[in-house]
C-alpha distance (Angstrom), angle and dihedral (degrees) to the residues before:
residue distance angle dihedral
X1 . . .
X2 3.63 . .
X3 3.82 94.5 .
X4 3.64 103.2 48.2
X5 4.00 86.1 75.2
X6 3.31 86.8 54.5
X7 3.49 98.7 46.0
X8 3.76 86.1 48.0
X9 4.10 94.0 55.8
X10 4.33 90.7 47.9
X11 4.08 88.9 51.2
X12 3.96 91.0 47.6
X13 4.28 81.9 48.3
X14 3.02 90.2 45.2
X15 3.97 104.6 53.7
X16 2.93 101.2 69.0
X17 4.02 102.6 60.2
X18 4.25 75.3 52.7
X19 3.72 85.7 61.4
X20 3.84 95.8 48.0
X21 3.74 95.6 43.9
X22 3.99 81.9 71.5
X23 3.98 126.7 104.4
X24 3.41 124.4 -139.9
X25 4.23 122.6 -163.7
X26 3.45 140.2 139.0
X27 4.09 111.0 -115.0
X28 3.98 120.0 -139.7
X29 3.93 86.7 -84.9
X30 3.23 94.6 65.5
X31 4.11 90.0 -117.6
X32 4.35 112.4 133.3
X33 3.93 114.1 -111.9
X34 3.13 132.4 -158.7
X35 3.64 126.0 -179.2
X36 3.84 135.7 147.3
X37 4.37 85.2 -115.9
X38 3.55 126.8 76.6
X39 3.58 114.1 -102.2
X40 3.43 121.4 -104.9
X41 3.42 129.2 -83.5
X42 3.96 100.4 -98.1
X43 3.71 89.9 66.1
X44 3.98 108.1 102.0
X45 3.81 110.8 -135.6
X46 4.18 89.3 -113.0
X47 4.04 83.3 67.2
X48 4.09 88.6 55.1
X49 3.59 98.0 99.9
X50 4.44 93.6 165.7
X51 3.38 131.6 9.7
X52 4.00 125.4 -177.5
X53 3.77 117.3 -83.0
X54 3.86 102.0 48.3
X55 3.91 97.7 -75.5
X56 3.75 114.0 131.5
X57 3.90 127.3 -169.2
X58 3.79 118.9 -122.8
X59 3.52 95.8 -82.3
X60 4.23 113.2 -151.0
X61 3.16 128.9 -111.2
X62 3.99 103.8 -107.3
X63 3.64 112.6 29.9
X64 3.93 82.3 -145.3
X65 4.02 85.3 69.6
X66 4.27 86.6 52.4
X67 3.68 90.7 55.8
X68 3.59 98.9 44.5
X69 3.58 102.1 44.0
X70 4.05 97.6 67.3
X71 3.29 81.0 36.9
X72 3.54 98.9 52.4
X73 4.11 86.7 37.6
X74 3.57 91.7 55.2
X75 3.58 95.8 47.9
X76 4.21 98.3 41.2
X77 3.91 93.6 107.8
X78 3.76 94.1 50.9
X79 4.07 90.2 39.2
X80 3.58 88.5 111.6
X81 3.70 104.6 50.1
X82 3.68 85.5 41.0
X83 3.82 108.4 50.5
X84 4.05 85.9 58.7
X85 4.01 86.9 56.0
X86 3.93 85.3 47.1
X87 3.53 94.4 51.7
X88 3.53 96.4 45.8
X89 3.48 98.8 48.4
X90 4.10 103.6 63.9
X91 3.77 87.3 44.5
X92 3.90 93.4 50.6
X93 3.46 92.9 51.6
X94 4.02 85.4 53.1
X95 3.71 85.7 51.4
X96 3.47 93.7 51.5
X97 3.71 90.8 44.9
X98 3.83 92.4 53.1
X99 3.66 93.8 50.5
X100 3.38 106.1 53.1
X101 3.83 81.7 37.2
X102 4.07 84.2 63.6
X103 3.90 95.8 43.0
X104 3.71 89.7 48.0
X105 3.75 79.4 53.7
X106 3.92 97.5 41.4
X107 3.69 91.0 53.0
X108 3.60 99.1 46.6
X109 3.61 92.0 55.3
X110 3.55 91.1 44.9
X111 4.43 92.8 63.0
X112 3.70 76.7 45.3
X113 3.62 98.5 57.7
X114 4.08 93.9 31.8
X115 4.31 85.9 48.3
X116 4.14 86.0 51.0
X117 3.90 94.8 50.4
X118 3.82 93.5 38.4
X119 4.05 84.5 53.8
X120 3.82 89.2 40.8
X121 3.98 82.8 52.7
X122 3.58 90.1 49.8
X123 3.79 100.4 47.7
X124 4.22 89.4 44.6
X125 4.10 89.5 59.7
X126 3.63 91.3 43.2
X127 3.74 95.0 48.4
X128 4.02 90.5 48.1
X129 4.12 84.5 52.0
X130 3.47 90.6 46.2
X131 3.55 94.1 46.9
X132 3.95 91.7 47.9
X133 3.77 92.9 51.2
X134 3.85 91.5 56.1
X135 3.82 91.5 42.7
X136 3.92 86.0 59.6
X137 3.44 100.0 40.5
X138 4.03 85.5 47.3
X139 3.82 84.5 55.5
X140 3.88 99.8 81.6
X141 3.77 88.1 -122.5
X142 3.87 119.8 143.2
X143 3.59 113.5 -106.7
X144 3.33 139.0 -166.7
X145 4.11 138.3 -169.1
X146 4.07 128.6 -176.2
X147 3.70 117.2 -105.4
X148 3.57 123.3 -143.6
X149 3.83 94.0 -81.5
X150 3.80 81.3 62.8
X151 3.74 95.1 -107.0
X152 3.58 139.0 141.4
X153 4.02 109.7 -114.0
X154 4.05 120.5 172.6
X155 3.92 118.1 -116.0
X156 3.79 104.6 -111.3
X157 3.72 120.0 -156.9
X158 3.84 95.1 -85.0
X159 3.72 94.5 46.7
X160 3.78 89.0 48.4
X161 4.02 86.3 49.6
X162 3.81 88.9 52.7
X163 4.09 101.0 51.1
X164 4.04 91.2 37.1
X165 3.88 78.5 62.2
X166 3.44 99.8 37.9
X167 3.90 86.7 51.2
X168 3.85 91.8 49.1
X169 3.47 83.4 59.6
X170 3.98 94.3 49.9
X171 3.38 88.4 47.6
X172 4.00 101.4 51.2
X173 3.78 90.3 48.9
X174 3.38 103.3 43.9
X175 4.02 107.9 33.6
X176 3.82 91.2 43.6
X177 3.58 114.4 88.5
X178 3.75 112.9 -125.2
């Protein structure tokens, strides 16, 4: 028991020379490696960000720039072909974006539009009803309606008073356009 303590103490000691035995570059992708080897030969020395016994590389400023810069290296003979397919690609998506912004738009007005004409539909065959109703009760002919009972009663004069108002009504709000 008394050694594992001491065991303990020499493996915290000994981490850290673990730690600095570890490289540190930035590969031609522009991705961070880190491996206990020393990178390959195709790595410049500006991409050597750690190498083993504690010495560090000036490291830049933005690690954005150390990403880009092998990046931008590796791609410098196809810059031009490339910075068109840059350009184009932010504004495509922006295109994109604005056209199915516009159907999105184009179809929305279009349930609008078919909701209006299926309500204009509606308020044309209830205006012709309407219209037919006070035509008959217009015509002098006896009518009759159930009651709550379920019976037939005969419109007097009063009742027919009340629906040929009640069918004014019908008729102003649904064969006016609004």
């Amino acid at each position: 028991m008394s050694r594992l303590p001491a065991l303990l103490i020499g493996l915290a000691l000994a981490l850290p020379t673990f730690v600095l035995a570890q490289w540190q570059w930035v590969d031609n992708n522009g991705r961070r490696v880190f491996s206990d080897q020393a990178p390959p030969p195709d790595i410049p020395l500006k991409n050597i960000l750690r190498q083993p016994g504690g010495a560090r590389q000036a490291q830049p400023a933005d690690a954005a720039a150390v990403a880009a810069a092998p990046a931008s290296g590796a791609a410098s003979a196809a810059a031009p072909a490339m910075a068109g397919a840059s350009a184009a690609r932010p504004s495509g998506r922006d295109t994109e974006l604005e056209r199915r912004k516009k159907q999105a738009e184009a179809a929305e007005a279009q349930k609008k539009k078919a909701e209006a004409d299926r309500i204009a539909q509606l308020r044309a065959e209830n205006c012709t009803r309407v219209r037919q109703a006070k035509a008959t009760l217009d015509s002098g002919r006896r009518m009759t309606r159930d009651n709550a009972k379920g019976e037939p009663e005969v419109l007097d004069e009063a009742a027919r008073a009340a629906e040929g108002r009640r069918l004014d009504g019908l008729i102003a709000s649904e064969c006016n356009p609004t």
